[in-house]
N, C-alpha and C positions, 0 to 999 in steps of 0.2 A: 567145865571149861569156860573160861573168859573171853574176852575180847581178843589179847595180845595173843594168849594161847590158840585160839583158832585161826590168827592170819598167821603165826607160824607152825602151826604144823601141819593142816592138810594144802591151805593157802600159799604160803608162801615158796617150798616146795613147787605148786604145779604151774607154780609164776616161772620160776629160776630155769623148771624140765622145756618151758615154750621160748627160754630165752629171751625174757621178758626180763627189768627191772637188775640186769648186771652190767655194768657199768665200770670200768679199769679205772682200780684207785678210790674208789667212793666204798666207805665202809656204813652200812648200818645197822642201830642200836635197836633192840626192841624195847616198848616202850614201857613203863614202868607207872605207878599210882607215887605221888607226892602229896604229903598228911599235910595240909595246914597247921600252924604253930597254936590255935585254937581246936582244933581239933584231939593236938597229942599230947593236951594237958588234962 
């Protein structure tokens, strides 16, 4: 399990159930790995 994957699935979850971090109208993205153009050659 990674980084992104532990803040959403046990984490993020017992953020949302305390009503913590929901917010009307605000969407967000989980966050993803971006390869450098040196790296994907």
């Amino acid at each position: 399990m990674n980084e992104a994957e532990t803040r959403a699935e046990p984490i993020d979850p017992a953020i949302k159930a305390a009503g913590w971090g929901v917010i009307e109208g605000v969407a967000m993205v989980q966050a993803s790995t971006i390869q450098s153009a040196q790296e994907s050659v």
